[in-house]
N, C-alpha and C positions, 0 to 999 in steps of 0.2 A: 584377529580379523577372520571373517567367513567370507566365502562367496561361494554363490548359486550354481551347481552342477546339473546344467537343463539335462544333461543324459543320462543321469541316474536321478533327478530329480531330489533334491538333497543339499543342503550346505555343507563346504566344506572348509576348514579348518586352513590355513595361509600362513606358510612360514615368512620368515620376516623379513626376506629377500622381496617378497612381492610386497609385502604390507605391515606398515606398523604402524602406532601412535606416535606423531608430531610432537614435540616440547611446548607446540602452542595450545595446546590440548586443553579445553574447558568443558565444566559440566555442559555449558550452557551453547559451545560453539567446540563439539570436538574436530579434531585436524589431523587427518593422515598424509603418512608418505607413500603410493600406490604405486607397483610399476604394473598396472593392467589397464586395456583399454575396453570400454564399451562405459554403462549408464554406472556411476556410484551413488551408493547411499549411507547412509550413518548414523549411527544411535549409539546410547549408550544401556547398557543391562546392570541395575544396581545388585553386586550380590550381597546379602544378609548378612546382620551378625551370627558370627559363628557363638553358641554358649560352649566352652569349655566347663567341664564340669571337673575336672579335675580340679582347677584354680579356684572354681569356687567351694570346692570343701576342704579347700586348702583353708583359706580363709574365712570361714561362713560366718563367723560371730559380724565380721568385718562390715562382708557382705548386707548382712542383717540393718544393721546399724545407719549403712545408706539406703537402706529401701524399704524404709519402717512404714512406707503409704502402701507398698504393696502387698507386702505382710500384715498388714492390720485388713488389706481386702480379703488375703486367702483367709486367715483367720474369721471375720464376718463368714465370708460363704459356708465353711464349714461347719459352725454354728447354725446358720440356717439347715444345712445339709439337714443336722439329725433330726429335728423333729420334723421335717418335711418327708424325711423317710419313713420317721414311725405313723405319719397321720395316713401316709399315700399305700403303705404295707395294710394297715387294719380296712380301709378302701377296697385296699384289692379283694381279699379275703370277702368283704360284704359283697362285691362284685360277684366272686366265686359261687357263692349263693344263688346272688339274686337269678344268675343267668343259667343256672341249673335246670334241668328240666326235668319238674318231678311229676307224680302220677296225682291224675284228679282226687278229691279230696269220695267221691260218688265212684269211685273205681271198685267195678261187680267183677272184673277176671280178673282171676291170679294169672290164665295162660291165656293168649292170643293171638291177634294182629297186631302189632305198637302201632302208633302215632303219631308222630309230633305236631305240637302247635305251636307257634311263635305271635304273637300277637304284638302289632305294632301301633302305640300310642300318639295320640298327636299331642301337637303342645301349642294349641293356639290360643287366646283369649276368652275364657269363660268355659274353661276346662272342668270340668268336675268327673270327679273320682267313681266309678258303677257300682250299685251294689248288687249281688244276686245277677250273677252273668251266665248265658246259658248260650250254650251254643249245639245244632242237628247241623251234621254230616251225610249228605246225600251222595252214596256211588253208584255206580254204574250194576254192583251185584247184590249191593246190600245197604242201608242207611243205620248211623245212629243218632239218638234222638233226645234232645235236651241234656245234655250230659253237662255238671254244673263246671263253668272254667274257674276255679277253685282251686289249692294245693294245700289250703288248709294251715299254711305255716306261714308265708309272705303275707307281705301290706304288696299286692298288684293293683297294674292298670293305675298306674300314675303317670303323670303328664313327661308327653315325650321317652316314657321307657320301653323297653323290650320284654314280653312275657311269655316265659316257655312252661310246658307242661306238656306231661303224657298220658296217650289216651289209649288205653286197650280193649281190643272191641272182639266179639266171639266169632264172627264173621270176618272174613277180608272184603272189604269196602268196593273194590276194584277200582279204576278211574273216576275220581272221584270229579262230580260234578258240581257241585253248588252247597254251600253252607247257609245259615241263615242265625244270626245273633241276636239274641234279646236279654234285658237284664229289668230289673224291680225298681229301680229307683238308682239316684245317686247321694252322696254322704251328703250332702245339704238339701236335697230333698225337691230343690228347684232348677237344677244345672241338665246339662246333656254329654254325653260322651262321644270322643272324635276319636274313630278309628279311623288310621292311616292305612293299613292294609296287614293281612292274614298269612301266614302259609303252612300247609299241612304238607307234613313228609312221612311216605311212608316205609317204613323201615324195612321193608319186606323186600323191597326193592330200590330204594333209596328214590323212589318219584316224587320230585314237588309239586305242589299246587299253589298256583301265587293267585289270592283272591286283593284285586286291590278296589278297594271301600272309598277311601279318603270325601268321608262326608261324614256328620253329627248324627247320631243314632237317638232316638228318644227312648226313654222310661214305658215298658208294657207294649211296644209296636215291634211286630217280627220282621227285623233287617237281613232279606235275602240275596245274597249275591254268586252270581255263576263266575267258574274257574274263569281266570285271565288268559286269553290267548298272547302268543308273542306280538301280536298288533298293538293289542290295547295294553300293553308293558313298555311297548316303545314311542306312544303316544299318553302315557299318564300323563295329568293336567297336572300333579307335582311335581315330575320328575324331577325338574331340574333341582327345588328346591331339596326334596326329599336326597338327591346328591349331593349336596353342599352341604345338607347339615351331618352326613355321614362323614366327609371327609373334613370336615371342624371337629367332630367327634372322636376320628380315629386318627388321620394324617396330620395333624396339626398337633406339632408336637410338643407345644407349650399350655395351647388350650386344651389339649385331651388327658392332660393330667387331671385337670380339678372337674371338668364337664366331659365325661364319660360314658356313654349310655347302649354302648355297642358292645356285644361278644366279641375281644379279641384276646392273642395269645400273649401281646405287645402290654403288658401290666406297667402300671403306673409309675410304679417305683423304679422299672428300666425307664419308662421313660426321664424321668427324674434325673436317671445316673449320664444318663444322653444329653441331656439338657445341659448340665454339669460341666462334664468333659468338653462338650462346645466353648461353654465361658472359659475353662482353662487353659484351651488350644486357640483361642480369640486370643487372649492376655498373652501368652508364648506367643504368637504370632507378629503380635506388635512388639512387641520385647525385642524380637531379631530384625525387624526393620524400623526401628525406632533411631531419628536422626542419619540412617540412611545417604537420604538424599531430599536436597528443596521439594514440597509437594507440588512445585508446580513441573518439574520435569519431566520428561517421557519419559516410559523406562526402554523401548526400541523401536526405532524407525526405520520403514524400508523404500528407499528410492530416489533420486537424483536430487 
């Protein structure tokens, strides 16, 4: 038995002079003997099966023998486990790659200003893949111009992906103002490309540029767009969605195993093993309060 110590604000523990359990005592109607006066209340707290592990490796064949429906489940998952590991490992690995940021395939200096480019795909209906992408970098001290977005090694600019590349320039750019993208055509010759939005970073000083696009680009027309202020980032006509499919991407821990498409450090295959350990501490969990108590009872009630 507890009761409530409003001066230290705290339950406390009641020897059995003031309080015990009644012999009428039901799950359903428990019954005390109280010697205190003011408002009572009552409940009951189921506590768990205890697993001893000692008695079960006492007897494990034993053991085995009655819980051959649980042991054929770990069995299955584990079976799953392995090749989910070896397909989500070779994943990551292509991940590793794809989200690399390597140097344009038209790269004139060996020594410079670096770069970065990240370029953000959309993934809406009638997507098509750009060929021949070129993008001018306009700064404040210097521009550069047509430089081809290219690595030379990757399939880029696929629907819904992320594409990094670096760009070394013989000038420092300074605050960079305004970009502008164009490309030749795309792989079927009759589609258009939807960029979702840009950002250059420059290493010099680690300053981003977020240019956000979020509209279809056509085949031969120069798409120029000026740096984003913090207004126009906290008012983008995507935002919302452009958040929700990051966090189905990354924070979603079931769907961002097989649908992926973000730089993180969270790789697949942990997630995997996280996923895992959840079902095994789900199945233990039920295991120690399995037959418990009726599901329709409360497990604690407070007041008169």
């Amino acid at each position: 038995c507890y009761a409530w110590d409003s001066g230290v604000d705290e339950w406390r523990l009641l020897d059995s002079a003031k309080c015990q359990a009644s012999e009428q005592t039901a799950v359903a109607r428990p019954a005390f003997k109280v010697n205190l006066f003011g408002s009572i209340g009552a409940g009951i707290s189921f506590v768990p099966n205890t697993i001893d592990f000692g008695e079960l490796f006492e007897n494990w064949q034993g053991k085995l023998s009655e819980s051959r429906a649980v042991l054929s489940v770990v069995i299955v998952l584990w079976v799953l486990f392995i090749p989910l590991a070896v397909l989500l490992r070779r994943m990551d690995l292509r991940d590793a790659q794809k989200f690399q940021f390597l140097p344009l395939k038209d790269e004139r200096e060996q020594k410079g200003f670096v770069y970065k480019i990240e370029v953000f795909n959309g993934s809406k209906r009638g997507y098509e893949v750009p060929v021949g992408v070129f993008i001018s970098v306009k700064g404040l001290n210097a521009s550069e111009l047509l430089r081809t977005l290219d690595d030379g090694e990757r399939r880029n600019f696929e629907s819904g992906g992320v594409d990094n590349f670096l760009m070394t320039t013989k000038a420092h750019l300074g605050d960079i103002r305004s970009i502008c993208l164009t490309f030749d055509k795309t792989e079927s010759g009759a589609g258009r490309w939807y960029v979702s939005r840009l950002i250059v970073t420059d290493c010099t000083n680690d300053n981003k540029y977020i240019f956000v696009i979020e509209d279809w680009l056509s085949p031969g027309i120069d798409s120029a767009v000026n740096c984003a202020s913090s207004i126009d980032l906290k008012f983008s006509k995507n935002l919302v969605r452009n958040h929700l499919s990051r966090r189905m991407q990354d924070d979603h821990i079931w769907f961002s195993m097989l649908r992926r498409k973000v730089d993180t450090n969270f790789s697949r295959l942990q997630r995997l093993g996280v996923c895992w350990s959840l079902l095994f501490m789900t199945m233990i969990a039920n295991a120690m309060w399995y037959e418990v108590a009726d599901s329709s009872s409360e497990a604690f009630r407070i007041g008169p």
